[in-house]
KOLROZA-214149 format. One record per atom (N, C-alpha, C): residue number from 1; residue in one letter; x, y, z. Coordinates in steps of 0.05 Angstrom, whole numbers, plus 5000, padded with zeros to 4 digits. Each point is the difference from the previous one (the first is absolute). Layout:
<dodos>
+-----+------+------+------+------+
: pos : code :   px :   py :   pz :
+-----+------+------+------+------+
: NUM :    A :    X :    Y :    Z :
...
+-----+------+------+------+------+
</dodos>
This chain:
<dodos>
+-----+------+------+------+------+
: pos : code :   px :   py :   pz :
+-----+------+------+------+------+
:   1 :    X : 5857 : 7299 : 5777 :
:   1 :    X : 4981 : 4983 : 4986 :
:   1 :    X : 5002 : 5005 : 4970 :
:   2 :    X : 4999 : 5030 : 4990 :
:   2 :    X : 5002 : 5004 : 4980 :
:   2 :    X : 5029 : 4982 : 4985 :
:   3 :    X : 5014 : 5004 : 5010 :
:   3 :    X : 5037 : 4998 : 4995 :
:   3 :    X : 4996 : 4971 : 4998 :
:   4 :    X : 4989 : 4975 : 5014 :
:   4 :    X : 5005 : 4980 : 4997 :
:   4 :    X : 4983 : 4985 : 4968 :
:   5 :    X : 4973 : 5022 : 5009 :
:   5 :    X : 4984 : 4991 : 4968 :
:   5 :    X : 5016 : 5000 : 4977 :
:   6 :    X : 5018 : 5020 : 4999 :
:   6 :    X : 5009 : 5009 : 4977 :
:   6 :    X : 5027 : 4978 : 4999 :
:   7 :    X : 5011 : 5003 : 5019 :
:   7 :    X : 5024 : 4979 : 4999 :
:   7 :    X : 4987 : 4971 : 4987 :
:   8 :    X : 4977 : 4997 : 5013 :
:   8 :    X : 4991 : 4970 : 4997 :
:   8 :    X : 4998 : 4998 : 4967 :
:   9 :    X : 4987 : 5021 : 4994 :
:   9 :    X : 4987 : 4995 : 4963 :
:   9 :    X : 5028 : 4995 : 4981 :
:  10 :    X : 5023 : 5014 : 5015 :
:  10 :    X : 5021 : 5001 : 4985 :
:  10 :    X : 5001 : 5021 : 4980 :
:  11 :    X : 5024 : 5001 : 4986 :
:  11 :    X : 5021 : 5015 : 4987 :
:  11 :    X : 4984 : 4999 : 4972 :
:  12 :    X : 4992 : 4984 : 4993 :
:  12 :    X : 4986 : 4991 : 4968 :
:  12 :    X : 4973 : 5007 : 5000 :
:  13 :    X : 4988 : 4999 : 5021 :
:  13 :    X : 4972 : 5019 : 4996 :
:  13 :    X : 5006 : 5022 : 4998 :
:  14 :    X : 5012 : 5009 : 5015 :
:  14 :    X : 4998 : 5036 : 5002 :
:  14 :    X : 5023 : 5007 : 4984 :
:  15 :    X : 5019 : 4990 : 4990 :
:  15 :    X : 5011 : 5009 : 4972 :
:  15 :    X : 4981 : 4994 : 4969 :
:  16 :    X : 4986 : 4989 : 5002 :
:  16 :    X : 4969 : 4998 : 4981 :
:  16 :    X : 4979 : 5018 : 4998 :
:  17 :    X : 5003 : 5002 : 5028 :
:  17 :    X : 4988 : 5029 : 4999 :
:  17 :    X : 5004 : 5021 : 4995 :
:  18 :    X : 5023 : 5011 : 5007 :
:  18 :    X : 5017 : 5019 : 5002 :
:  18 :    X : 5004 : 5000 : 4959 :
:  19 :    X : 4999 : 4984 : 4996 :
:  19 :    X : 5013 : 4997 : 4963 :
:  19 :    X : 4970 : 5004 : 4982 :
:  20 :    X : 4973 : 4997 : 5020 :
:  20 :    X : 4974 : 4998 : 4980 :
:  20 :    X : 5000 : 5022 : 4982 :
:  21 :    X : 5001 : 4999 : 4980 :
:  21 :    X : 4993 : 5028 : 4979 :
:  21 :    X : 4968 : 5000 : 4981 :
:  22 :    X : 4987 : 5019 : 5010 :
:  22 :    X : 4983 : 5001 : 4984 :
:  22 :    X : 4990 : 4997 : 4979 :
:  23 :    X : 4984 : 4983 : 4988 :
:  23 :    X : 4999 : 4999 : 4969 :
:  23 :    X : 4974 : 5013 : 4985 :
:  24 :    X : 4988 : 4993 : 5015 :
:  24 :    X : 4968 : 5025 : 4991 :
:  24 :    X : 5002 : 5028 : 4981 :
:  25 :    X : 4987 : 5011 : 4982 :
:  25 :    X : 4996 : 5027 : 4983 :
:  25 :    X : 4979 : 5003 : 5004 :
:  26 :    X : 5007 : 5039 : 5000 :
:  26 :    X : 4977 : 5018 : 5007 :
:  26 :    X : 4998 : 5013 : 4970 :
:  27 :    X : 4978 : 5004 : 4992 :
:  27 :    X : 4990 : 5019 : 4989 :
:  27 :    X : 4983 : 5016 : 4993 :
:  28 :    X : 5001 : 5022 : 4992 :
:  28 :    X : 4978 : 5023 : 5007 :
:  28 :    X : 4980 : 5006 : 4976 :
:  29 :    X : 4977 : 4993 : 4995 :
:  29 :    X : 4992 : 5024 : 4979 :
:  29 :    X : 4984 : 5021 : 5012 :
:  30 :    X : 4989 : 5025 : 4979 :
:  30 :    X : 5001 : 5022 : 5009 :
:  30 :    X : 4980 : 5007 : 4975 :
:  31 :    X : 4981 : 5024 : 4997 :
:  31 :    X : 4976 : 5002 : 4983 :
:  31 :    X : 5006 : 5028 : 4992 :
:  32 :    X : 5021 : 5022 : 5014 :
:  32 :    X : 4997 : 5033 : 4989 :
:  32 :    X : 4995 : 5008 : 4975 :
:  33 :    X : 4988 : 5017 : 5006 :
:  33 :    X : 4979 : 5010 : 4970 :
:  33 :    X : 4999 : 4982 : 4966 :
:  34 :    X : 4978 : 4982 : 5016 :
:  34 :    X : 4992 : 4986 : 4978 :
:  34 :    X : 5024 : 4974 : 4985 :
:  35 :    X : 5020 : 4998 : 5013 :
:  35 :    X : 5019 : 4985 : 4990 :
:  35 :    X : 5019 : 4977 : 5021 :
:  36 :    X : 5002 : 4976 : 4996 :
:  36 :    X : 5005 : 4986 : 5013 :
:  36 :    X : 5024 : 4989 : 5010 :
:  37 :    X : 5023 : 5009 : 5013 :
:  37 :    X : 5018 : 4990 : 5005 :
:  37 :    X : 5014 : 4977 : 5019 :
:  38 :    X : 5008 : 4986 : 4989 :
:  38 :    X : 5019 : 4977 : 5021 :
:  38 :    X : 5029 : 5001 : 5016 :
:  39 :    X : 5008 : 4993 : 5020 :
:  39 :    X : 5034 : 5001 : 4998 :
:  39 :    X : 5008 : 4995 : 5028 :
:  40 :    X : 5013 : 4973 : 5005 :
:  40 :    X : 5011 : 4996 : 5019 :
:  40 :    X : 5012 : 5007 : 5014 :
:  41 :    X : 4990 : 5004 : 5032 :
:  41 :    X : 5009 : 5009 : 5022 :
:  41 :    X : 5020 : 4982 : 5011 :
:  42 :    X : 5019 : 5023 : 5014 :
:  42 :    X : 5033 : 4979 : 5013 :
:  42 :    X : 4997 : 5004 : 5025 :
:  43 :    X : 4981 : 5016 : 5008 :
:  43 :    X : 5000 : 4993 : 5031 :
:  43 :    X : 4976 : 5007 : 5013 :
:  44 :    X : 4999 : 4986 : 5029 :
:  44 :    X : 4969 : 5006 : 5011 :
:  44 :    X : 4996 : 5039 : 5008 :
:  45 :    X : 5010 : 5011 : 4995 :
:  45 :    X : 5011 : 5029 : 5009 :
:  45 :    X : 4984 : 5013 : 4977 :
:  46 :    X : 5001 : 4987 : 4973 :
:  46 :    X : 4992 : 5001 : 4973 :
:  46 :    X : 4968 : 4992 : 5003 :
:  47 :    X : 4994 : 4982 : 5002 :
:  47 :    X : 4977 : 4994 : 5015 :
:  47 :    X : 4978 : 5017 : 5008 :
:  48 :    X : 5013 : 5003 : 5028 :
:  48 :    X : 4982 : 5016 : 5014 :
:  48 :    X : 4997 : 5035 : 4995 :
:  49 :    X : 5022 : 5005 : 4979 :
:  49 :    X : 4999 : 5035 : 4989 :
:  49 :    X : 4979 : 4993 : 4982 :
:  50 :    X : 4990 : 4971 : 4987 :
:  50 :    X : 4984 : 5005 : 4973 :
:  50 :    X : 4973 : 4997 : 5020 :
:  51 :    X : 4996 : 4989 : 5018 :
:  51 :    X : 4978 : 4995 : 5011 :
:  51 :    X : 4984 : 5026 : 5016 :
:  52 :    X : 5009 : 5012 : 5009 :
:  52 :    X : 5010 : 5025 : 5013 :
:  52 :    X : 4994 : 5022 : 4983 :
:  53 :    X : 4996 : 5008 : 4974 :
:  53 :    X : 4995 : 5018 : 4981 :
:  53 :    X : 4978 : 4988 : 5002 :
:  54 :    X : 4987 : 5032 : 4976 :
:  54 :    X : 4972 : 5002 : 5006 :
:  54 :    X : 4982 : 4983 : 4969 :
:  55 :    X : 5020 : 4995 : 4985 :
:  55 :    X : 4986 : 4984 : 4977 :
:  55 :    X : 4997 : 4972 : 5014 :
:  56 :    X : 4988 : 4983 : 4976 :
:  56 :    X : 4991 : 4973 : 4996 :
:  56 :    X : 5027 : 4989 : 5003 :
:  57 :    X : 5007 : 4978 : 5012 :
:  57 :    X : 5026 : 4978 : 4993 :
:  57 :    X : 4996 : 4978 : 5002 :
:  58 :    X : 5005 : 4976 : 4990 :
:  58 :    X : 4997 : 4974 : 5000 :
:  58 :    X : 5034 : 4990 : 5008 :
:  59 :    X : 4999 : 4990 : 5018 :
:  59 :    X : 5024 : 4986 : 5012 :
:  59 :    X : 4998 : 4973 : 4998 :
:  60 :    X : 5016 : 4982 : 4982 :
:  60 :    X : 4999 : 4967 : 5008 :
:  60 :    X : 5035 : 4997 : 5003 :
:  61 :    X : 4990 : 4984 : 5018 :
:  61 :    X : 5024 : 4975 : 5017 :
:  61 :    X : 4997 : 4980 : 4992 :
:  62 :    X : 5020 : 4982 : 4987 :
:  62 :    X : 4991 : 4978 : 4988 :
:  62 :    X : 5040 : 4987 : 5008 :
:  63 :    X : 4988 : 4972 : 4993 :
:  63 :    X : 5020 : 4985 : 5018 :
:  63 :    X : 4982 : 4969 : 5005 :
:  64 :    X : 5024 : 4980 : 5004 :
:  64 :    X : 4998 : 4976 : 5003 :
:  64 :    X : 4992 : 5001 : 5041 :
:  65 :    X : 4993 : 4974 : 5007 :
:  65 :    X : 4999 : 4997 : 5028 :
:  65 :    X : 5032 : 5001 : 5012 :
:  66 :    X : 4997 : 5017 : 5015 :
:  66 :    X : 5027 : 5009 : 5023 :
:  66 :    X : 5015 : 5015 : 4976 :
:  67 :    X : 4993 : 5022 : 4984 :
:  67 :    X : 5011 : 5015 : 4980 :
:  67 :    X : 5015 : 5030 : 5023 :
:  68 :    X : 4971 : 5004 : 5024 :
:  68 :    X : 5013 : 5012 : 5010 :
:  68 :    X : 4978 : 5027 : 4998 :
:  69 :    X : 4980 : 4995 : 4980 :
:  69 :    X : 4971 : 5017 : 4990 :
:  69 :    X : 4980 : 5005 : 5026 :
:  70 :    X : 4997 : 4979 : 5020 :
:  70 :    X : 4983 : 5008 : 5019 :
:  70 :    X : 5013 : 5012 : 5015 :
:  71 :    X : 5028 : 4999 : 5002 :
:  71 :    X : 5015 : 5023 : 5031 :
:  71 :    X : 4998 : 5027 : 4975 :
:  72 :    X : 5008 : 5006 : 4981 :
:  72 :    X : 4994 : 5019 : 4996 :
:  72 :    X : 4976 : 5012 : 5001 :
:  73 :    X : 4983 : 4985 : 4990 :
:  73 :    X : 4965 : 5008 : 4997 :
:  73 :    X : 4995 : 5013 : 5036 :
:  74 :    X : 5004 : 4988 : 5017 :
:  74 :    X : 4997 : 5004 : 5027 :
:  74 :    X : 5024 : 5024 : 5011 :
:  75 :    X : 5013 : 5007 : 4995 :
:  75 :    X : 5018 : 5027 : 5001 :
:  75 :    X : 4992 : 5026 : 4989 :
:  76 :    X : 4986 : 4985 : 4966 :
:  76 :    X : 4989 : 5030 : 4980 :
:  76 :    X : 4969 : 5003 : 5026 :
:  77 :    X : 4983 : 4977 : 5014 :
:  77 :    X : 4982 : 5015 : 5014 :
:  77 :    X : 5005 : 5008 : 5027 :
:  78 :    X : 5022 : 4999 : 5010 :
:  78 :    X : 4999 : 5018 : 5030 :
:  78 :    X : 5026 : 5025 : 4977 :
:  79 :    X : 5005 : 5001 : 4987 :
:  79 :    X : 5016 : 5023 : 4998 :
:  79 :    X : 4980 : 5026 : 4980 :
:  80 :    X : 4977 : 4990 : 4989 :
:  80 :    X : 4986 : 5019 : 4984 :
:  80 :    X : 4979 : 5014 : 5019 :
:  81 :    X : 4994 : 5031 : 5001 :
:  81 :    X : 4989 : 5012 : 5006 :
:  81 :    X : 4967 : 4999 : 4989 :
:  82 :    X : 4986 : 5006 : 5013 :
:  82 :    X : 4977 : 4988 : 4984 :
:  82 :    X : 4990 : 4982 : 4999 :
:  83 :    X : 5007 : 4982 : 5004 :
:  83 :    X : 5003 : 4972 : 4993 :
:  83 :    X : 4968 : 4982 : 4996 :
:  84 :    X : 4985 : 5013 : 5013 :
:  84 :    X : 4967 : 4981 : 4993 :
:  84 :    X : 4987 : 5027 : 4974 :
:  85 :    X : 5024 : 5013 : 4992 :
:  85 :    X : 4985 : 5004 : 4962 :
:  85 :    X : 5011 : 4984 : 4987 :
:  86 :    X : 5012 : 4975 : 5008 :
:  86 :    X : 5009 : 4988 : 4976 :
:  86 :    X : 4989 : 4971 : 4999 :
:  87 :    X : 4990 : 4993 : 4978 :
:  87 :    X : 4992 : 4968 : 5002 :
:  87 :    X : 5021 : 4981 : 4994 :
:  88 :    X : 5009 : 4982 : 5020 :
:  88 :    X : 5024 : 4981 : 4996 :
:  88 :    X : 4984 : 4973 : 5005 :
:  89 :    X : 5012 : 4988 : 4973 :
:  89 :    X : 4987 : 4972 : 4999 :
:  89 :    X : 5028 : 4989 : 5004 :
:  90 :    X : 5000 : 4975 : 5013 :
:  90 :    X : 5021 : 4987 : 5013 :
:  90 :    X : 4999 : 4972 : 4983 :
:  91 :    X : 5017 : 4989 : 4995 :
:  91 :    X : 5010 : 4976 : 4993 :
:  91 :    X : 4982 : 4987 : 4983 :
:  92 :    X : 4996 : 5011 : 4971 :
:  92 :    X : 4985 : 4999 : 4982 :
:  92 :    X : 5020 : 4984 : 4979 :
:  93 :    X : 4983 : 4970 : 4991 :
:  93 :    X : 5021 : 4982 : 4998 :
:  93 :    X : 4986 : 5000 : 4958 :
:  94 :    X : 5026 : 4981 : 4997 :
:  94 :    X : 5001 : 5005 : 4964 :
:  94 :    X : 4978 : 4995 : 4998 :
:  95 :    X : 4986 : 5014 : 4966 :
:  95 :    X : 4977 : 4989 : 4996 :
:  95 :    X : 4979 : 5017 : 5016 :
:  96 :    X : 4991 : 5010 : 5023 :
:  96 :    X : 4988 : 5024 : 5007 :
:  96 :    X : 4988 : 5021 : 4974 :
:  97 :    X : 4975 : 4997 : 5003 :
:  97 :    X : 4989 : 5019 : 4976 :
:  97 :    X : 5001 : 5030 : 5023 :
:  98 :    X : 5013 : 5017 : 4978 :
:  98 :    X : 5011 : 5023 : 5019 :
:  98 :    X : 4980 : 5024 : 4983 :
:  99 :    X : 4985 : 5007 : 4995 :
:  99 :    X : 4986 : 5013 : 4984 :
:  99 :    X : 4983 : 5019 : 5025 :
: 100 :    X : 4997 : 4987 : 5014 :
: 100 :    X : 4982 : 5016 : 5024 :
: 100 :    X : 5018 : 5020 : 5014 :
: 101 :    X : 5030 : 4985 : 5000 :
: 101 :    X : 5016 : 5022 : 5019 :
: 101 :    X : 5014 : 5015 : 4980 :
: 102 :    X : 5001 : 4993 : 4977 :
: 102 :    X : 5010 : 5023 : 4980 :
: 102 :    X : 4979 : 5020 : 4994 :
: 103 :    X : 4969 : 4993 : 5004 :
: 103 :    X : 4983 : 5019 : 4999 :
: 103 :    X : 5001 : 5017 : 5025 :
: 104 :    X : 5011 : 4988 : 5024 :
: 104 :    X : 5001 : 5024 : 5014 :
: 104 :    X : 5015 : 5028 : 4996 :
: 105 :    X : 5031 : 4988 : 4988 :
: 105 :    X : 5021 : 5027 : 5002 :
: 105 :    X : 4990 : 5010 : 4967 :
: 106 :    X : 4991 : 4995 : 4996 :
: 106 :    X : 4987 : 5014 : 4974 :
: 106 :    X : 4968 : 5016 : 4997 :
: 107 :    X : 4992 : 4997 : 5026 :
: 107 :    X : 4977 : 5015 : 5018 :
: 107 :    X : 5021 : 5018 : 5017 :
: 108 :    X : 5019 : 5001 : 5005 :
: 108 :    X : 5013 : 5026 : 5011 :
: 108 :    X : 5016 : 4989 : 5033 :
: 109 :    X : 4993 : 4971 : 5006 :
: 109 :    X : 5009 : 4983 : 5020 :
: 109 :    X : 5038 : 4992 : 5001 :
: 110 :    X : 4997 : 5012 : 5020 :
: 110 :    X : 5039 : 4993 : 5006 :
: 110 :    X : 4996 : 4961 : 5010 :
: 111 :    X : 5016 : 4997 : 4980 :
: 111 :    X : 4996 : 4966 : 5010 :
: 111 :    X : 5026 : 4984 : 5007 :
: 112 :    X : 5000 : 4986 : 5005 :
: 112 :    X : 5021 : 4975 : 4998 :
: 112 :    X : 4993 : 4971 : 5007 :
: 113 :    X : 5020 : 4988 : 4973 :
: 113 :    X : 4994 : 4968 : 4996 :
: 113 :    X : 5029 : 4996 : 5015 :
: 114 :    X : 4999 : 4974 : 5014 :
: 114 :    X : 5020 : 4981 : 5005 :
: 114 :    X : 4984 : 4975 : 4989 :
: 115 :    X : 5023 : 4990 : 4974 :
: 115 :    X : 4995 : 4983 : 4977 :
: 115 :    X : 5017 : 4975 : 5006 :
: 116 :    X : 4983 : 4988 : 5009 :
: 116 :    X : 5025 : 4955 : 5000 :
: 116 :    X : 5007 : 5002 : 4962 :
: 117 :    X : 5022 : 5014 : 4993 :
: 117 :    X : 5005 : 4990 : 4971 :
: 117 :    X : 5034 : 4997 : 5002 :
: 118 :    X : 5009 : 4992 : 4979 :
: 118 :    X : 5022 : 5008 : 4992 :
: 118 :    X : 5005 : 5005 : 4971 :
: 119 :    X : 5023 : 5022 : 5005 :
: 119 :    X : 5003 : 5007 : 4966 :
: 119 :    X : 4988 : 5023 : 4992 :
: 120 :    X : 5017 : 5026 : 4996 :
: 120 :    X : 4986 : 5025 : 4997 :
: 120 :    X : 4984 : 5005 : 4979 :
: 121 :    X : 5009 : 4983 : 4977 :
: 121 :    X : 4986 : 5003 : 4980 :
: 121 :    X : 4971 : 4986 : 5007 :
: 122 :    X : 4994 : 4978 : 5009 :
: 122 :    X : 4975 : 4986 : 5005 :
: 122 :    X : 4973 : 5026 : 5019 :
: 123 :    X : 5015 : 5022 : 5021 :
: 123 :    X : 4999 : 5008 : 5012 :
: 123 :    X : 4976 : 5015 : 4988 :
: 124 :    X : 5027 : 5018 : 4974 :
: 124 :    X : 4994 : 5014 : 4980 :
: 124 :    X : 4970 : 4999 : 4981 :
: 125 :    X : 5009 : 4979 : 4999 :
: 125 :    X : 4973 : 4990 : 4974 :
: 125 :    X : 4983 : 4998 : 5020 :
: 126 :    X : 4986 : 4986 : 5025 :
: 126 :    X : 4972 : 4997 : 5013 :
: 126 :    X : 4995 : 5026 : 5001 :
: 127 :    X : 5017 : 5018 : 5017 :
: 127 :    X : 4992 : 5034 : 5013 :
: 127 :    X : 4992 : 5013 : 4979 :
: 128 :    X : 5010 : 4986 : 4972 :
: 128 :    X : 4993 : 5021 : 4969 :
: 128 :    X : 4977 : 4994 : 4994 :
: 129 :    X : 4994 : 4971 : 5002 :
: 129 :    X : 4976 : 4986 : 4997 :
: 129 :    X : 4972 : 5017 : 5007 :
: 130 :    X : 5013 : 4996 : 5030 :
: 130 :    X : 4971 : 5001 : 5021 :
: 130 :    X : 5000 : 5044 : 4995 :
: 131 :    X : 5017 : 5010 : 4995 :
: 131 :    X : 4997 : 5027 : 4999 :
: 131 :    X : 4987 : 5002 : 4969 :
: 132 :    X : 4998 : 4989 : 4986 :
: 132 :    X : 4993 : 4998 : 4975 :
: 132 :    X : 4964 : 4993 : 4993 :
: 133 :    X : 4997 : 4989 : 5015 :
: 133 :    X : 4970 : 4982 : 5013 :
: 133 :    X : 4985 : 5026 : 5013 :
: 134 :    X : 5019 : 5000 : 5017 :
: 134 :    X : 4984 : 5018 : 5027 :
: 134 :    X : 4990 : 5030 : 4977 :
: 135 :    X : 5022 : 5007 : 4989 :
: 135 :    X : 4997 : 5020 : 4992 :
: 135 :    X : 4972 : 5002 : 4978 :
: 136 :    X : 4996 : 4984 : 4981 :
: 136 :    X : 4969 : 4990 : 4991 :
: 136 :    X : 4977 : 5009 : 5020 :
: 137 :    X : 5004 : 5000 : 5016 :
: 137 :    X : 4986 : 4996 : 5030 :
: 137 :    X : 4987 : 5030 : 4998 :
: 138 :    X : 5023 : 5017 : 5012 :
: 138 :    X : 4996 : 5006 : 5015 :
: 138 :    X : 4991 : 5034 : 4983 :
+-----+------+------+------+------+
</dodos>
């Protein structure tokens, strides 16, 4: 049954598949002693070591639709230990006032965004934004 499905779809689906490459970026910031660092993670392995430590981390996924951001987002939560200390907001689309969830990892909250954007720089400037805001706050 299986063998005929696959015959049936043909040669051009499943070489489409087989060819999908991810296009989504991760990146991390991080709060140690009093100073704020940024810097893109290359893999989900990267990920889940920052989540997994005992400081604050802010993780966003950001990516167009079918970038490839929700299979990761859904891998970083069955592969992280821990996993209900961390607040993950899911599919938080452009324009999202993010000030509440940047107030969390700056209250000491391991977080992660998966962001509908494209464009690292665009990415850049909201997360600077809303950490910029929150931080007034808090």
């Amino acid at each position: 049954m299986i063998d005929a499905g696959l015959e049936a779809i043909g040669d051009t689906v499943t070489d489409k598949l087989d060819a999908f490459k991810p296009t989504f970026k991760v990146r991390l910031w991080q709060y140690p002693n009093g100073t704020m660092t940024t810097r893109s993670l290359s893999s989900l392995t990267d990920a889940v070591e920052a989540l997994e430590a005992s400081e604050a981390c802010l993780v966003v996924v950001s990516g167009r639709t079918n970038s490839g951001r929700t299979t990761f987002l859904s891998e970083l939560r069955h592969r992280v230990i821990n996993g209900n200390d961390i607040a993950i907001f899911d599919d938080v689309p452009v324009g999202a006032d993010l000030v509440g969830i940047a107030s969390a990892f700056l209250s000491g909250q391991r977080t992660v965004i998966a962001l509908h954007a494209n464009g690292d720089d665009a990415v850049l400037s909201v997360v600077q934004d809303a950490l910029l805001r929150a931080s007034r706050e808090v």
